[in-house]
N, C-alpha and C positions, 0 to 999 in steps of 0.2 A: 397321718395317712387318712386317706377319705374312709369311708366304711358304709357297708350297709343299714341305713338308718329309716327310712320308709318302711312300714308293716307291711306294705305288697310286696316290696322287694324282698323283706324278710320271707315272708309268708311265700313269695313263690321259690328263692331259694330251697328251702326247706324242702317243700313237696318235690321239685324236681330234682333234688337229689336225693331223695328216699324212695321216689319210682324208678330211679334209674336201678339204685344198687338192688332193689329187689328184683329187678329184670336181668342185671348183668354181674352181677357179684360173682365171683370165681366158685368151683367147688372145692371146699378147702375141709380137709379134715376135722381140725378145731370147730368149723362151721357145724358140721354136720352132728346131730345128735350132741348137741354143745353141752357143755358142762362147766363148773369153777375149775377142775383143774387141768382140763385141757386148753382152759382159756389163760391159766397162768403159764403152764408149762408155755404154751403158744408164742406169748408175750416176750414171754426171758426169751427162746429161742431168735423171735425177730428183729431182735435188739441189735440192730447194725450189721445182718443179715438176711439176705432177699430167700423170697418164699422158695422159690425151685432147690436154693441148698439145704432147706429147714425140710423140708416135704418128708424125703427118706429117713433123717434123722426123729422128725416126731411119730412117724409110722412103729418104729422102732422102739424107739421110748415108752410109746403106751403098752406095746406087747412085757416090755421089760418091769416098766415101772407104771401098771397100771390106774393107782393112784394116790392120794399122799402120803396113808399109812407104806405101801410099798415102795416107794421113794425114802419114807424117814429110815425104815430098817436096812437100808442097803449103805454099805460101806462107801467110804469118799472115794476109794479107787477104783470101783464100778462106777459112782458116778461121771468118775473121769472119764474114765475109758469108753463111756456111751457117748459123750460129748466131746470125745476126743477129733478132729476136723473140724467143726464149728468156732472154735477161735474163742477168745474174750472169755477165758476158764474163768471168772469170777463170778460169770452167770451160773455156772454148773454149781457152784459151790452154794452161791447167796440161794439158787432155785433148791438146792436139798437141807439145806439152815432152814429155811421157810415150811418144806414139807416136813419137817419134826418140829416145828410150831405148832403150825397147824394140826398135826398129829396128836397133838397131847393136849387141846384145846376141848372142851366141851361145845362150844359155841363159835362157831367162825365169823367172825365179824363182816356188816356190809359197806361199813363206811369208811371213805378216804381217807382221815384224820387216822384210824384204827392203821389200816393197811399200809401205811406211811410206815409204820413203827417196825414190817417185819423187816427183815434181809433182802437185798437189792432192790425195792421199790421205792422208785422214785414217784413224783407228780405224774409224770405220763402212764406208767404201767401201773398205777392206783386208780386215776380215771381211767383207765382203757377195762381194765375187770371190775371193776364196781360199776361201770356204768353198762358194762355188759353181761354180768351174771346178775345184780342187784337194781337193777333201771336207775343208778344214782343218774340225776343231772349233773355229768362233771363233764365237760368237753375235755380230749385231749389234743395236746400243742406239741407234734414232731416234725421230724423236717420236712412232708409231705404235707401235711397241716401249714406250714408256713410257706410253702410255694406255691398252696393254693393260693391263702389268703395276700399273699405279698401280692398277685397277678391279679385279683378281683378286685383290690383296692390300688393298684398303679401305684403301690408302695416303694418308692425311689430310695428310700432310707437304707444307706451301706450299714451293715452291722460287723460287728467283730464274730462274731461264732453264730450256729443255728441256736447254742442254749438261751443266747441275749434278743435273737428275736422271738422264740417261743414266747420272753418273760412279754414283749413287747404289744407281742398276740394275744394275750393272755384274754386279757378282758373281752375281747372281739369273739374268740371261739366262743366265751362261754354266751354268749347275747346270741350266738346263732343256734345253738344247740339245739336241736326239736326234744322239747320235753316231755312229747308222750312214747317217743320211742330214741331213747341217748344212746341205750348202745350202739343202733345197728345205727344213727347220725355218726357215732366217729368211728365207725366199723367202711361206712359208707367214705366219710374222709378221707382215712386214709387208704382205701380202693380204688378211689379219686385217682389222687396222689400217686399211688402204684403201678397205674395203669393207661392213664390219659394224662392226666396233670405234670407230664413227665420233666426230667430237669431238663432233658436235651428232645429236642423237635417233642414239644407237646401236641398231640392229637386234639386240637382247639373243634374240630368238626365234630369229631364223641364226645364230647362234654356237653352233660344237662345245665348246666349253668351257665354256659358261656356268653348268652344272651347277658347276662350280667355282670360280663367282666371289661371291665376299665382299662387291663393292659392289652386286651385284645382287639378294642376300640380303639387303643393309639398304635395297634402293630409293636408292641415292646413287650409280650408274655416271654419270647425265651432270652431277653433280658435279663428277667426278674428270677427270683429274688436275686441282691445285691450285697454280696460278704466281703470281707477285706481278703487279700490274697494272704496267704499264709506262705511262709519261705517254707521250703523242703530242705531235708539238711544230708547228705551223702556220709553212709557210715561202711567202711570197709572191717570185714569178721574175720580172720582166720581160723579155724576148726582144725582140729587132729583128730584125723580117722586113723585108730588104732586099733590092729587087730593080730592077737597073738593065740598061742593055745590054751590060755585061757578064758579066749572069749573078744569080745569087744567092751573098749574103754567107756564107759559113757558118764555123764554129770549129773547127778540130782540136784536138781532145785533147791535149796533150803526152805524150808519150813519160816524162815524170817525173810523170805523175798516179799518182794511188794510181787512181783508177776509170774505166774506159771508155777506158783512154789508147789514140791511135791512129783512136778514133771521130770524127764529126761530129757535131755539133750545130747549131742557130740558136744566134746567138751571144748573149751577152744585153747589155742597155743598161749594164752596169756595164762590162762590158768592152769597150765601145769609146767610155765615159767622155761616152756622153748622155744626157738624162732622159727618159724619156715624159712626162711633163707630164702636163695634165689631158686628153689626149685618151682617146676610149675604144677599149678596144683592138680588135684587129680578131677574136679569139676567146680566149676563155679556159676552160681547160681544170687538172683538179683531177685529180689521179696520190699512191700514196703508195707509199713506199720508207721497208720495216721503218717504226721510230715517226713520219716525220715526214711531213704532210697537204701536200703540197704543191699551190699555184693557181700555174700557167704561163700570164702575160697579154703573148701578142704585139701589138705597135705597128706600123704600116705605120711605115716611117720613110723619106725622100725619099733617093736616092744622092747625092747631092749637098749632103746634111749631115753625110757622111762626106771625110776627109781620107785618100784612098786613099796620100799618102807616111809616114803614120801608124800605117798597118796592119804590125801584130805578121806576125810568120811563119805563126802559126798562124791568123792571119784570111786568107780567100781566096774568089776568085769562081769559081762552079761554074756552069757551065750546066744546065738544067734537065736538058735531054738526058744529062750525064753524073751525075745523082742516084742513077740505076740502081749507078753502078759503085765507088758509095764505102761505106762499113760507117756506117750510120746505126745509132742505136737504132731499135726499131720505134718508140715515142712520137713519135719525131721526124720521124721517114722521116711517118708518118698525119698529122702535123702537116706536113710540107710539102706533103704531096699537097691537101691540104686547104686551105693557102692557097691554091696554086695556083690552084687551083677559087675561089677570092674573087673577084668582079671588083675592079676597084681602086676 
């Protein structure tokens, strides 16, 4: 790929995107009166998550869980339950593992190599708080980082995933990085990225850098960047909405899941080994998770086509009343409220 290699060009990058974001940076809570750990909660939260659905949720957070020590002392099912709608539960988990490290630490460490070592930090969310609570020089490489840089350098290169051009990026972020102020440089990136640098119709007219971009000289920025298409794969659910006097049927997660373990769900027709048959279902609803299109079709199903001395561990009856007080996904939690509301 061609790259920024001239010190003017470096040197004017640089400044002109360090005047812009102190001119137009958003007002973001994390921003404001910043700290370590509103910069880590920040992080975990916008992990495959845009700022307008994070905004209420971190508001919230900080009144609950003001900061690490009162994050470490609070049980895993409060932590759920605050993070419940946000999605991708393994953040909730690796972000309160991390706050009872940190907790019990005498010294918090400033360096990438260190930060690496706790729960859910990867490369990006290690430079992204080190380089902004600690001034480390460490660029960070996310998929906003790499739309920029794929379009300043008319980077044509088809890659398999955003993780394989980050690697690709790798060395270029960090040569741009302004080293007397790194954090608010990839604070600035990826605001870039969030806000002009967009994947679809990028605002090439509000870009401080544009003058310097290569894919905008040849008219091919919303081209760029260039990933292999990835197949989507259609999955049909059936669910048993079961609800008798003693409540409704619901599923615990095990504790040996890879995803959501610990959660509830509606439980579905395979797992408690009946068919929906040809009835129609009582709503059906279509959700997708990364490649795969999924249709979730719930069945009314009678209590009494259940063999309650049958029921697994993890199958249990809930009263409606206590729905409030267990860690649903949101899908599911709108999906009961919503039966609910059915008449029968």
């Amino acid at each position: 790929m061609d790259t920024i290699t001239l010190h003017s060009e470096l040197e004017t990058f640089q400044v002109q995107l360090i005047e812009w974001y102190d001119t137009y940076q958003r007002d973001l809570p994390w921003r404001t009166l910043s700290s370590l750990y509103k910069t880590v909660v920040s992080e975990f939260m916008l992990q495959q998550t845009q700022v307008k659905t994070v905004l209420p949720y971190f508001e919230k957070w900080m009144t609950d869980y003001p900061d690490f020590s009162a994050l470490a002392k609070a049980s895993e099912n409060q932590v759920l339950k605050s993070w419940e709608g946000l999605g991708y539960y393994s953040r909730a988990r690796n972000l309160h593992k991390l706050a009872q490290s940190i907790a019990s630490l005498e010294t918090i460490p400033k360096d990438v190599k260190s930060w690496l070592a706790f729960p859910g930090i990867g490369p990006y969310s290690a430079a992204a708080i080190c380089s902004i609570s600690f001034s480390e020089r460490e660029a960070v490489v996310d998929g906003n980082v790499v739309r920029i840089l794929s379009r300043l350098t008319a980077d044509r290169e088809q890659y398999k995933s955003t993780v394989e051009a980050a690697k690709a990026y790798r060395e270029l972020t960090q040569s741009l990085i302004n080293r007397d102020r790194p954090g608010d440089h990839n604070q600035a990136m990826m605001e870039l990225g969030a806000t002009v640098c967009l994947k679809h119709n990028p605002k090439c007219l509000l870009c401080p850098v544009s003058s310097l971009c290569k894919a905008r000289s040849l008219g091919i920025e919303s081209e760029l960047p260039r990933f292999q298409k990835r197949r989507s794969e259609k999955q049909i659910v059936d669910r048993a909405w079961i609800m008798g006097c003693q409540g409704i049927l619901v599923h615990r997660i095990p504790d040996s899941a890879n995803r959501m373990k610990g959660f509830h769900e509606i439980p579905t027709c395979q797992q408690l080994g009946i068919r929906a048959g040809r009835r129609a279902p009582v709503i059906e609803r279509k959700r997708s998770i990364t490649i795969y299109r999924i249709t979730e079709r719930f069945f009314r199903i009678e209590p009494s086509k259940i063999d309650g001395s049958k029921l697994g561990p993890d199958l249990l009856w809930v009263r409606p009343k206590d729905i409030d007080n267990l860690p649903f996904s949101g899908p599911h939690r709108k999906w009961i409220v919503e039966l609910l509301e059915r008449p029968e």
